[in-house]
C-alpha positions in Angstrom: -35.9 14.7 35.2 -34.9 14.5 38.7 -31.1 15.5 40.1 -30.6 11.3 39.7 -29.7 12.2 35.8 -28.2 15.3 36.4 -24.6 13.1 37.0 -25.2 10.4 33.7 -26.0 13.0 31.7 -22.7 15.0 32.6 -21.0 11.7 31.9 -22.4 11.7 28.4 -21.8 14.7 27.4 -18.1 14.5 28.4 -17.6 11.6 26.8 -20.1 12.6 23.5 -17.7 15.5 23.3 -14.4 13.5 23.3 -15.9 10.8 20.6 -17.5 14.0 18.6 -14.3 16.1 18.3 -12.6 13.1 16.5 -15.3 12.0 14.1 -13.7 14.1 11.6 -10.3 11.7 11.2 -12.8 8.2 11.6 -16.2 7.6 10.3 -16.4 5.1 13.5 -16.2 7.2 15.7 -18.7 10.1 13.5 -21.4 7.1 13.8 -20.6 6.5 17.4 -21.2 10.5 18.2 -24.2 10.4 15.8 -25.6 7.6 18.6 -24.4 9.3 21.7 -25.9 12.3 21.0 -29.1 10.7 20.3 -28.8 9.0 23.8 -28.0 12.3 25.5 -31.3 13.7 23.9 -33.2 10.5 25.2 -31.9 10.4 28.7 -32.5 14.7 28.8 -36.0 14.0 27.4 -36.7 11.4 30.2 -39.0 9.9 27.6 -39.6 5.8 26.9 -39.4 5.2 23.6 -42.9 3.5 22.7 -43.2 1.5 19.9 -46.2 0.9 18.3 -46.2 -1.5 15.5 -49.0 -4.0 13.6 -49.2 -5.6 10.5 -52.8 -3.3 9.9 -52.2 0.6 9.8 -55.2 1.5 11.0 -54.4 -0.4 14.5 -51.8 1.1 14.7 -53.0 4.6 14.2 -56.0 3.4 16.6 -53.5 3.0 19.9 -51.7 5.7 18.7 -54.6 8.1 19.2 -55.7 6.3 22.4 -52.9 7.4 23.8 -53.4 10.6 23.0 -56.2 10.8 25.3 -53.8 11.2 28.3 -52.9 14.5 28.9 -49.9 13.1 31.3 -48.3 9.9 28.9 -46.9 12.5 26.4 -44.7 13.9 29.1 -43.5 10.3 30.1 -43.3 8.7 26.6 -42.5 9.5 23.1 -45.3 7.8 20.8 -44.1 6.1 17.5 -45.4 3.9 14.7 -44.1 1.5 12.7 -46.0 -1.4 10.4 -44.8 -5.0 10.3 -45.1 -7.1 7.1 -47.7 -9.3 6.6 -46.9 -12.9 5.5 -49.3 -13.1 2.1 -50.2 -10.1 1.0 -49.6 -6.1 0.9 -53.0 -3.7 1.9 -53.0 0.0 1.2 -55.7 1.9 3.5 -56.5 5.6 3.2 -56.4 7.1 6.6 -57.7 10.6 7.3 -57.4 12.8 10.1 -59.2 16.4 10.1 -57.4 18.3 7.7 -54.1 16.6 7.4 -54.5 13.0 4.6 -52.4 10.6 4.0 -51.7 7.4 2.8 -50.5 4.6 5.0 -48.9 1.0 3.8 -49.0 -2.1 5.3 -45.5 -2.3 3.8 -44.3 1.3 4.2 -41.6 3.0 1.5 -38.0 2.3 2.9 -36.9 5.9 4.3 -38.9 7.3 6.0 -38.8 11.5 7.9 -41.1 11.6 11.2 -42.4 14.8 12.5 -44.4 15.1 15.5 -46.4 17.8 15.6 -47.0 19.7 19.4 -51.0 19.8 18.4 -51.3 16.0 17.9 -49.5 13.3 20.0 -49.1 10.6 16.8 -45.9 11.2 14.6 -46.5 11.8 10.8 -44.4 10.2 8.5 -43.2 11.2 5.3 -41.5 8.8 3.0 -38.7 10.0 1.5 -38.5 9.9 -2.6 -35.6 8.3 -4.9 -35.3 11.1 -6.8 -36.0 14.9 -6.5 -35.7 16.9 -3.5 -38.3 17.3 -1.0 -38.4 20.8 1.2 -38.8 21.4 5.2 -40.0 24.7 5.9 -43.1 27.1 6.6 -44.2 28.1 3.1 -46.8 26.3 1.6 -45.3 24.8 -1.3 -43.1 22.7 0.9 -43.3 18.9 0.9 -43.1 18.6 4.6 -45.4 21.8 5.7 -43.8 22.8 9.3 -46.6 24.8 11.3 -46.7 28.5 11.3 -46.3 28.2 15.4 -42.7 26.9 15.0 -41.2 30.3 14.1 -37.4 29.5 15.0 -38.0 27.5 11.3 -37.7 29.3 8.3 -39.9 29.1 4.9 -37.6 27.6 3.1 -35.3 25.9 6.0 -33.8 22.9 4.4 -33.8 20.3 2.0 -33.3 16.3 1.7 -31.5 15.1 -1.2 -31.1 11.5 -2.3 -28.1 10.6 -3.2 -27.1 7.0 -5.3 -24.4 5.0 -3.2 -21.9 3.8 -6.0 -20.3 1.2 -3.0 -23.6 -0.7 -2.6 -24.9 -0.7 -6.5 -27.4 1.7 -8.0 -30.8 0.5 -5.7 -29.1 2.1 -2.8 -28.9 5.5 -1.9 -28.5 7.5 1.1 -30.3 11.3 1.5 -28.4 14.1 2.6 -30.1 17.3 4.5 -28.8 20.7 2.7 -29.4 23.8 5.6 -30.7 26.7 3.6 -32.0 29.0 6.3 -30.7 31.7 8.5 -31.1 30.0 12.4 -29.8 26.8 11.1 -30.3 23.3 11.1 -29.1 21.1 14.2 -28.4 17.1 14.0 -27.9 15.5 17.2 -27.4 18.6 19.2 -25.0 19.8 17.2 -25.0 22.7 14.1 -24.6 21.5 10.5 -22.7 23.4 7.9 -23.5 23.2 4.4 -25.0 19.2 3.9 -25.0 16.4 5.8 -25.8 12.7 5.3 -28.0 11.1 6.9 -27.9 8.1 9.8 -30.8 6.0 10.9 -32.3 7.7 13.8 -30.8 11.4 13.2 -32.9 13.7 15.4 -33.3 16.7 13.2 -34.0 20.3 15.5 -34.9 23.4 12.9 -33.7 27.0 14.0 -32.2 25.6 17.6 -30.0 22.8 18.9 -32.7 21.7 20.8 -36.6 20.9 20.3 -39.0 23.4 21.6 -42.5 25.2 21.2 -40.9 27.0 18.5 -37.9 24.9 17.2 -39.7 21.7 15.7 -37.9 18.5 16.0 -37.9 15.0 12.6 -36.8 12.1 13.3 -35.0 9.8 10.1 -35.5 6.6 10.4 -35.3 3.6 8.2 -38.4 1.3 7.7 -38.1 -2.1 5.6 -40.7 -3.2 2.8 -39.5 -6.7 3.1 -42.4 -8.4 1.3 -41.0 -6.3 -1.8 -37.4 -7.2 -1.0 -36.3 -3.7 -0.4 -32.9 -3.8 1.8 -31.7 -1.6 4.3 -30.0 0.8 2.7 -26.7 0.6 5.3 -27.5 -3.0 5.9 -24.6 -5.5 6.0 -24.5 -8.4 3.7 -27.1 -11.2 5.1 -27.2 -15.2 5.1 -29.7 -15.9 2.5 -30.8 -18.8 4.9 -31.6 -16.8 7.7 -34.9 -14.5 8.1 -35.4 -12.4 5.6 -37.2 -10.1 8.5 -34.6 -10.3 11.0 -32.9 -7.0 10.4 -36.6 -5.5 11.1 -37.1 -7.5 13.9 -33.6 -6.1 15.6 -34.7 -2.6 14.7 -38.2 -2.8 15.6 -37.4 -3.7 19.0 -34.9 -0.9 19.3 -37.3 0.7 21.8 -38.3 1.0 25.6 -41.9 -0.5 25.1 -42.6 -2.2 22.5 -46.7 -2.8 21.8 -48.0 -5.0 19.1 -51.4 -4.5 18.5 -53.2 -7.7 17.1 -56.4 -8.5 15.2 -58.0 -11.5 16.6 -59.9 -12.1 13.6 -56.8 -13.8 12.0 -54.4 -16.3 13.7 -51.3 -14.9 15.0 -48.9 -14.8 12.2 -45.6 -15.6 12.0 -44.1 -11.9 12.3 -46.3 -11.6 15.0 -45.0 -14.5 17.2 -41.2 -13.6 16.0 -41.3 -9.8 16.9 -43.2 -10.4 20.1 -40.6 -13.3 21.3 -38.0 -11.4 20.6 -39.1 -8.4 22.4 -39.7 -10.5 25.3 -36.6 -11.9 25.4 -35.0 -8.6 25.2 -34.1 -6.3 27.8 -37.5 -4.0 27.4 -39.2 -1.8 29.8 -42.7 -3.9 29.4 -44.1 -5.8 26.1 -47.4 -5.3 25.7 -49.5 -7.1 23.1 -52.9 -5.2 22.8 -55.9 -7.1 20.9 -58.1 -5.1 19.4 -62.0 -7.1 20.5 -63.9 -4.9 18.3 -65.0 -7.7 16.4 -66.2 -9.8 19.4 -70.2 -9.0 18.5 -69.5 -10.0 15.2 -67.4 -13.0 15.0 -67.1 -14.1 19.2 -66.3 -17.9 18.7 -63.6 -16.8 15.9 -62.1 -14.0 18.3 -61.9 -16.0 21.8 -60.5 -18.9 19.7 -57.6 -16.6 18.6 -57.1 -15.1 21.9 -57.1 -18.7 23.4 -54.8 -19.9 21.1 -52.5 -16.4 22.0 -52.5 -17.0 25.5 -51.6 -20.6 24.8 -48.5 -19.6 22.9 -47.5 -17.4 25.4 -47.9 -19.9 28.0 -45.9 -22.6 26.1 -43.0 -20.2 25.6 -43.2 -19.2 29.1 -43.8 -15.4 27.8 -47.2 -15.4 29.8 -45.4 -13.3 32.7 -43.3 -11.0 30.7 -46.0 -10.0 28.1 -49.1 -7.8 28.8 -52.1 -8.8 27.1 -54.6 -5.9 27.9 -57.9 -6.9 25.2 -59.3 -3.3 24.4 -61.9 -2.3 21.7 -60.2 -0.3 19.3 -63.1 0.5 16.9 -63.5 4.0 18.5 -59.8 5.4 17.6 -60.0 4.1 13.6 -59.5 6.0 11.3 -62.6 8.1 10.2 -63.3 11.6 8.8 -66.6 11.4 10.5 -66.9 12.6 14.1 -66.9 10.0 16.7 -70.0 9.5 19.2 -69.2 8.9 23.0 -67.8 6.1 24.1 -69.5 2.9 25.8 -68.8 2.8 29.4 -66.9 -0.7 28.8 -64.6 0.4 26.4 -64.3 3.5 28.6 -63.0 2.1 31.4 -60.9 -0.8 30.0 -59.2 2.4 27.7 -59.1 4.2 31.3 -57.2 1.0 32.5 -54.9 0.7 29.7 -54.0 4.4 29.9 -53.3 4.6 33.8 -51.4 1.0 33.4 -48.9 3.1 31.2 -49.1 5.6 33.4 -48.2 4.0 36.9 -45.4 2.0 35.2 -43.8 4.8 33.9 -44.2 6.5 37.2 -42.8 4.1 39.2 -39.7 2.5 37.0 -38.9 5.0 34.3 -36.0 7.0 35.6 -33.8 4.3 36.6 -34.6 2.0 33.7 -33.9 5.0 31.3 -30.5 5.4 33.1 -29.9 1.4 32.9 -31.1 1.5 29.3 -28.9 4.8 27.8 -26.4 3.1 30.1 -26.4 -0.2 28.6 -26.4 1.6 24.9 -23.7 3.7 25.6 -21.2 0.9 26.5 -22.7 -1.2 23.5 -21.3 1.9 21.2 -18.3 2.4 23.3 -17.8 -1.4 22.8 -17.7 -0.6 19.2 -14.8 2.4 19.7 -12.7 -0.2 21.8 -12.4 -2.4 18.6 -12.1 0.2 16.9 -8.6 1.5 19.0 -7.7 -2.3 18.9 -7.7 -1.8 14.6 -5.9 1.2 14.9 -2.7 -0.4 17.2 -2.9 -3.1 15.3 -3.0 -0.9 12.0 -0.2 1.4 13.3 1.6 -1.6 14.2 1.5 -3.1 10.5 2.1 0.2 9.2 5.4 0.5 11.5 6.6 -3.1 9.9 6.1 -2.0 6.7 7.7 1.5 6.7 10.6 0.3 8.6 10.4 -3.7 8.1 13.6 -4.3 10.5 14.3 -7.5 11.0 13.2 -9.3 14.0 15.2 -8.1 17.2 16.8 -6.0 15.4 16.7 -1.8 16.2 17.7 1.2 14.4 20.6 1.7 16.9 21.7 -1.9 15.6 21.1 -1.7 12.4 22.9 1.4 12.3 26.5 -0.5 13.5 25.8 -3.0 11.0 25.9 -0.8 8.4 29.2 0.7 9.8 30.5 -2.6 9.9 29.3 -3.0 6.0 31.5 0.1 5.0 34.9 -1.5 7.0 34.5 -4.6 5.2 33.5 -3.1 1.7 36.7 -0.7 2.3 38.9 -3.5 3.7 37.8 -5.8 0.5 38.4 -2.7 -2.1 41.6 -2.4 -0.6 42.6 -6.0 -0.7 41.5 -6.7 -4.5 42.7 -3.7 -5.8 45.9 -4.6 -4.6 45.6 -8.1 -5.7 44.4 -7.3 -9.0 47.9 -4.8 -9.5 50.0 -7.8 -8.4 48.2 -10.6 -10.4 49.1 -8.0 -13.6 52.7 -7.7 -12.7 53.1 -11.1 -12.4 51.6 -11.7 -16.0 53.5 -9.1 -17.7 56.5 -10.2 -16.1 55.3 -13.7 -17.5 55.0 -12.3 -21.1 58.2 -10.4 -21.3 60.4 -13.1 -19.6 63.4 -14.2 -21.8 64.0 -17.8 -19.9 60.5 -18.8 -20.6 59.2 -20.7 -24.4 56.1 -19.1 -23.7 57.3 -15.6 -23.8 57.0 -13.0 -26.6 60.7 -12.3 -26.0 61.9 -16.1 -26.3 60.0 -16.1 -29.8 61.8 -13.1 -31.3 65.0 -14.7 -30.0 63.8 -17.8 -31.8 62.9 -15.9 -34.8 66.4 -13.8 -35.5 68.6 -17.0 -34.4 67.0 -18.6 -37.0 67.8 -15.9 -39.5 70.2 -16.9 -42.7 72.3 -14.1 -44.1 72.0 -13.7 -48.0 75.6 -12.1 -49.0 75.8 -10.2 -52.3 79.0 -8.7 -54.5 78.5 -5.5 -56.4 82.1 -4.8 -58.0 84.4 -4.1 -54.7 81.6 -3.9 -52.3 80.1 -7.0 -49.8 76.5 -6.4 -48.8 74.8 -8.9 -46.1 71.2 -9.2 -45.7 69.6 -11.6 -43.6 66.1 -13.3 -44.3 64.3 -16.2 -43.6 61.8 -18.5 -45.2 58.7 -17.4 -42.8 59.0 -14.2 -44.5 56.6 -13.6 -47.5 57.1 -11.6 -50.5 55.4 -8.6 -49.3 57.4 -8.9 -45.5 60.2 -6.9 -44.1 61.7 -8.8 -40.9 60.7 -5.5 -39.7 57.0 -5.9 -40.8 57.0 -9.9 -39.3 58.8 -9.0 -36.3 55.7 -5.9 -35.5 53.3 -8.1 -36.5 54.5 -10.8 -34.1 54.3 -8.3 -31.2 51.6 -6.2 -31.8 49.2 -9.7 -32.4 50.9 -11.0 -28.9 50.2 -7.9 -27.3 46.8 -7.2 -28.0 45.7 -10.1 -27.9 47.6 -10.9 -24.1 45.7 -7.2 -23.0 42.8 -8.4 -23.9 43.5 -11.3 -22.1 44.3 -9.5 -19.4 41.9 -6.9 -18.9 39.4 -9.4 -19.1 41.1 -11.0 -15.8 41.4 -8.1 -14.5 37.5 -7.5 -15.1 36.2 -10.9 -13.9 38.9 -13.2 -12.7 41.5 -11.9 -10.7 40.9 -11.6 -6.6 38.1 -13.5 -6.2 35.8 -12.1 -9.5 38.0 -9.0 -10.4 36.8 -5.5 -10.2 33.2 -6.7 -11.0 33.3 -8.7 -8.0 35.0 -5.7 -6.2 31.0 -4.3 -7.4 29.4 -7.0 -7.1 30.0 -7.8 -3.1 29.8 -4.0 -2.3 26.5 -4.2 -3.3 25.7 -7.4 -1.6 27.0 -6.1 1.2 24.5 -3.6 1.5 21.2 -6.0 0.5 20.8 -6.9 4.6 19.5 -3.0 5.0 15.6 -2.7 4.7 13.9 -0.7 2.3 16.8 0.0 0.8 17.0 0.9 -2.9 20.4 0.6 -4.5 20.1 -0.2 -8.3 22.5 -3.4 -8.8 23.1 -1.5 -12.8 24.9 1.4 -10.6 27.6 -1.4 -8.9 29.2 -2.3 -12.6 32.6 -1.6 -13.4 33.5 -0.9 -16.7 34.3 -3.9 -19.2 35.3 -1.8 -21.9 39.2 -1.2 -22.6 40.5 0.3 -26.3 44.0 -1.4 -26.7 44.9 -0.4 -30.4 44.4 2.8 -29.1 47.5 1.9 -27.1 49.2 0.4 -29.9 49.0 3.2 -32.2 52.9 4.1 -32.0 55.4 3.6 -34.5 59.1 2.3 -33.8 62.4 2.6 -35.3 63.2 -0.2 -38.1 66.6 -1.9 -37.2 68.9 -2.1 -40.4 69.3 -6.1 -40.9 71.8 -5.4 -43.9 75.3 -4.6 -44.3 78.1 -3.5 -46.4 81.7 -3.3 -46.4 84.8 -3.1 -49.1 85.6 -6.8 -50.3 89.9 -6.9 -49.5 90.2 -9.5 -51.6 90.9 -7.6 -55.2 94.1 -6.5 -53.7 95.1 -10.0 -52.5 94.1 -11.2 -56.1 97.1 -9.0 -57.7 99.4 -10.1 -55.0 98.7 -13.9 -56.4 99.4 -12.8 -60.2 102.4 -11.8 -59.5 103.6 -14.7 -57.3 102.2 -16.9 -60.3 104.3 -14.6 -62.8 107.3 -15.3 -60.9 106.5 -19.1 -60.9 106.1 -18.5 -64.5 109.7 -16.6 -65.3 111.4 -19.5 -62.8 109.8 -21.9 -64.9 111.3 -20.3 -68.1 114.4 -19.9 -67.1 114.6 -23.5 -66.2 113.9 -23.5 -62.6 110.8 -25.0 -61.4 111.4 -24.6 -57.5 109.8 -21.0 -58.2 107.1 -22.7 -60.1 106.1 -24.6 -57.4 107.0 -21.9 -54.7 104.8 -19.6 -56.4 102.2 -22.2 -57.0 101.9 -23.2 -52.9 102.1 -19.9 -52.2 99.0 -19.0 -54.0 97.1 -21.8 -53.0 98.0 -21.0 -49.0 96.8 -17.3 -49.7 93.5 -18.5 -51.5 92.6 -21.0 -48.6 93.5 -18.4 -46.0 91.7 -15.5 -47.8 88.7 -18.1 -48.1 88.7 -18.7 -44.6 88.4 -15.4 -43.6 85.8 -14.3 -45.4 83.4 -17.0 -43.7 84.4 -15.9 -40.3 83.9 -12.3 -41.4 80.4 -13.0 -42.5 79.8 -15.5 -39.7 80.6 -12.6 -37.3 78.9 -10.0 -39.5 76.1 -12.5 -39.1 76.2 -13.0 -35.5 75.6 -9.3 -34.9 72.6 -8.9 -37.0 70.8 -11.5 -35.4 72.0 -9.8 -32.1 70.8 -6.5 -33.1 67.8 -7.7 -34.2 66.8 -9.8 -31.1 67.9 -6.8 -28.7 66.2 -4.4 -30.6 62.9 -6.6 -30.7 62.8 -7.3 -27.6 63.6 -3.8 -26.5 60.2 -3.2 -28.8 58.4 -5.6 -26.8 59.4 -4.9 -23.6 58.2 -1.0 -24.4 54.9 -2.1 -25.4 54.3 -4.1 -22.7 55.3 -1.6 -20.5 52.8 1.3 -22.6 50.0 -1.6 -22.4 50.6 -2.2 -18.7 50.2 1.5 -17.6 47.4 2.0 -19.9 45.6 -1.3 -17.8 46.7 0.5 -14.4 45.7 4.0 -14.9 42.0 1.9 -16.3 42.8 -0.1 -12.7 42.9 4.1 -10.9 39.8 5.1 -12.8 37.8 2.5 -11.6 39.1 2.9 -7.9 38.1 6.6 -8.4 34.4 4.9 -9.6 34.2 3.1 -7.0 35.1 5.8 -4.4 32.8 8.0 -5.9 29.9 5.3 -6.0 31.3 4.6 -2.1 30.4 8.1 -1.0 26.7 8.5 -2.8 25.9 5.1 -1.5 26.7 6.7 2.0 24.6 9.4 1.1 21.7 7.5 0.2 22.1 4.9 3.0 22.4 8.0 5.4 19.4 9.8 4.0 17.1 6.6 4.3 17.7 5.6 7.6 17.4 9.5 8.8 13.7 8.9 6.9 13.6 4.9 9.0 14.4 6.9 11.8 11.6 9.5 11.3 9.2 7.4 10.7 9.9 5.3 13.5 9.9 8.8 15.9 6.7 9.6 14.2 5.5 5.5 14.3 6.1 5.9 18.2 4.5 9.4 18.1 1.7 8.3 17.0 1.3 5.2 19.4 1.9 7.2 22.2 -0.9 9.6 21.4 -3.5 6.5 21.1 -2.2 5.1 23.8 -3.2 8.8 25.8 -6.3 9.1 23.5 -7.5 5.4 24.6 -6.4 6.1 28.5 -8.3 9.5 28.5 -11.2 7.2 26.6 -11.0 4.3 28.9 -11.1 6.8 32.1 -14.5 8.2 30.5 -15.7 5.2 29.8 -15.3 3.9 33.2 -17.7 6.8 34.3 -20.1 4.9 32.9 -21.2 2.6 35.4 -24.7 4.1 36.5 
């Protein structure tokens, strides 16, 4: 190649290097390197790619080897054939050359290995099996036999491997190539270690990382047997309603020439006019359809009719100036063991014709089209890498919305004083139930111990002992008092009742209570104290704070508060009855009555007589006030000393509820500060992965400008 490359090639190497040294992190770009190293090899080379295909073998083979008569197009062109299905039927022809035999289809196996040998200019293709391995190297009991001229290969250099594709269903498979000798195995240029799977068009170099007289150079490539519905193996997902042979088509024409060799013994098939449209249409170096006129002495009205009816076509699809139709005898360069005689002067000179036609045109256009063509290739596969930096931002951008999924217009800083805010008004709403709650439960145990109110425990015990009847009974000169009531059962003590009467008001009120002070009081009590803290947090992202950890507790033990006992009060009295002595004083006033009497005066009678009856009354009198007042202490006593009772428990049951109030303010403290602590420890990881989220878009965004900046280099 002329200094004209030197430049492009540069260009493509920088820019294969940059795509290559990040295949490893993204198969894209590993396929895309694959490519570009196959163009750099093309564009080095200076070769045309010249595709020769038919729907007959042997045709194929023929312009293959008529090529080979030119000791200058094997410099200027790199020979290949490939077979194009026929519309009815399969063929199988043997084909022998020398000492080498093989077996060619008119539908070919699917994977195919092509190695061109230095001594012959037409590639040999090898298919590829579904099972078993099948050996490159020297030795003779390889499958593929590399000449003994190519030393830099070794016996046993290599294998290829098939290997089942679980993604695309057990048909499929893809072949790896497993390097087993000591100068290696090269792929594109570059040094394999260990295996490697294979890519459609792979250049394969053994012993050096480029071909030469001694490093032997395969090419794999995928071929289609479409009348036997075999897919491409790495073939996307078709329309079933579009042409079956369209994928083979596309590839087919992936070429620099493309030259369809035709039999005019047979109308033009439909492959035929598809492939050779196509290729017209396309951006090609030249199309060349070549009909083989072998069989003009035998069938000449059959054979001009087809070529009249070709040239027609061509002319009706206006292709007749952009496809060559040189008509050359091909019966020469068939197949055949036996040696060929010389060849007629005609078919001479229109092969001489053909030949120097490939030659000029090469001459003439082949550099700069080879530039315009890698050219064009190269920005189709860098096309491919530019969608594939536009998934990435638009991958790292999803993944930065869901590891930190803030809410619109809303940053870290931002979030971060909203959560400060959070904490102010979770404190300053701790602060004012708590204190809410401790006032709501003054004001109801002042409630239950107020004397002035009907509802209070205190006004019932006055209630009780007011209503208290004293029972007095005489025991010789002794006056006991006892007061009792009807409420009182057998088995009752107004000590017993009065206990009963408070403890079954008490625990039942601290129930009460602490089941206000749980749910009621300040707006939900302490569970909604718990309840909004942890609401208050729910507007942070990502954020995981079990709602089962923001409970306060609902359990509170009064008997265990109740389990006292108090001093009875004595509700019975006794005293010494005075009114023995004042009985004596009356039988002797009445025996003076009685001696008056007798001695025949009655004043003294009667005297005596008022005298007793005044004492009686008056000693009657007093006794009632005695007991009334005796009475009137009791219930006194009793009330004060009841109340006294219930005031005391109240008082026990009201601390136990506020040091129950302190231990959940201590909970909730506590669950305060490891909320801060988890709250602080997820947004340092929000914050690091929005450090690393902006990280990582800054290095794509340098990746694609140091991509883009190749890429614009590209503009041969």
């Amino acid at each position: 190649m002329s200094p004209k490359t030197d430049k492009p090639i540069q260009d493509l190497q920088n820019i294969h290097q940059f795509i290559a040294d990040r295949g490893q992190q993204d198969p894209n770009f590993a396929a895309v390197a694959r490519k570009l190293g196959s163009l750099t090899h093309k564009l080095k080379s200076g070769k045309l790619l010249f595709q020769i295909v038919s729907q007959s073998s042997p045709l194929a083979y023929a312009v293959a080897k008529l090529t080979g008569q030119s000791p200058t197009l094997p410099a200027l062109y790199q020979f290949q054939t490939a077979s194009l299905p026929e519309e009815y039927q399969q063929t199988e022809i043997p084909i022998h050359q020398g000492g080498y035999q093989r077996t060619e289809l008119a539908v070919p196996e699917p994977v195919i290995l092509q190695f061109t040998d230095s001594r012959r200019q037409e590639p040999i293709s090898h298919p590829l099996p579904n099972q078993g391995k099948l050996r490159i190297g020297r030795r003779p009991d390889c499958q593929i036999q590399i000449p003994n001229e190519y030393s830099f290969a070794s016996g046993h250099h290599a294998e290829i491997i098939p290997i089942a594709n679980s993604e695309q269903g057990n048909a499929s498979k893809t072949w790896q190539i497993c390097d087993t000798s000591s100068n290696g195995t090269y792929i594109n240029g570059e040094r394999i270690q260990g295996c490697y799977t294979l890519q459609p068009d792979d250049r394969i170099v053994l012993g050096y990382p480029e071909p030469t007289d001694r490093s032997p150079e395969l090419i794999f490539k995928f071929d289609y047997n479409v009348a036997a519905n075999q897919s491409h193996p790495h073939a996307a997902a078709r329309n079933p309603l579009s042409d079956p042979n369209e994928r083979l088509y596309e590839d087919l024409i992936e070429c620099d020439i493309l030259c369809v060799v035709i039999n005019p013994t047979m109308p033009l098939s439909n492959p035929e006019k598809q492939l050779i449209e196509r290729a017209a249409r396309g951006q090609l170096f030249k199309t060349i359809a070549i009909v083989d006129v072998s069989a003009s002495d035998r069938a000449p009205e059959t054979v001009s009719a087809h070529i009249d009816a070709l040239k027609q076509w061509l002319k009706s699809q206006n292709l007749q100036a952009a496809v060559a139709l040189p008509l050359i005898p091909l019966h020469p360069f068939y197949p055949n063991p036996q040696p060929t005689s010389e060849l007629d002067p005609n078919v001479q000179q229109e092969c001489d014709r053909f030949l120097q036609f490939l030659e000029q045109s090469a001459i003439e256009r082949r550099e700069s089209f080879l530039i315009q063509r890698v050219a064009g290739k190269v920005k189709e596969q860098l096309g491919i890498l530019e969608r594939a930096y536009a998934d990435k931002e638009a991958h790292l951008k999803n993944h930065k919305n869901q590891s930190v999924p803030l809410p619109p217009g809303v940053e870290l800083d931002e979030l971060d004083r909203q959560i400060r805010k959070a904490f102010k008004q979770v404190a300053d709403d701790k602060e004012r139930s708590f204190r809410q709650i401790r006032l709501d439960l003054n004001q109801s145990k002042a409630a239950l111990i107020d004397a002035f109110s009907k509802e209070s425990l205190l006004y019932k015990i006055k209630q009780f002992t007011d209503d208290l009847q004293p029972v007095v009974t005489k025991e010789k000169d002794r006056v006991s008092l006892q007061l009792d009531s009807p409420q009182l059962r057998q088995e009752n003590t107004i000590h017993t009742y009065i206990n009963r009467l408070c403890y079954g008001e008490m625990s039942q009120w601290a129930k009460d209570e602490w089941e206000r002070v749980y749910s009621t009081y300040a707006e939900g009590g302490l569970q909604g104290v718990f309840q909004r803290t942890h609401a208050g947090f729910d507007f942070i992202p990502g954020l995981d704070l079990p709602s089962s950890s923001f409970t306060a507790n609902s359990d509170f033990d009064v008997y265990q508060c109740l389990q006292y006992s108090f001093v009875e009060f004595d509700n019975q009295v006794s005293y010494q009855d005075k009114a023995s002595g004042n009985n004596l004083m009356l039988l002797g006033s009445a025996a003076i009555g009685a001696v008056g009497l007798a001695m025949g005066y009655p004043i003294l009678l009667m005297s005596a007589g008022m005298g007793v009856l005044g004492k009686q009354v008056a000693q009657k009198h007093s006794e009632t006030s005695k007991i009334e007042q005796i009475t009137d202490n009791l219930r006194k006593g009793l009330c004060h000393h009841y109340q006294s009772l219930a005031r005391s428990i109240a008082d026990k049951l009201s601390q136990q509820i506020h040091l129950q109030i302190e231990a959940e303010e201590r909970h909730f403290k506590t669950l305060i500060e490891s909320t801060s602590d988890k709250i602080g420890l997820h947004m340092s990881e929000m914050k690091k992965s929005v450090d690393n989220s902006h990280k990582s878009q800054k290095n794509l965004q340098e990746e694609k400008r140091q991509f883009m900046d190749l890429r614009q280099k590209i503009n041969w």
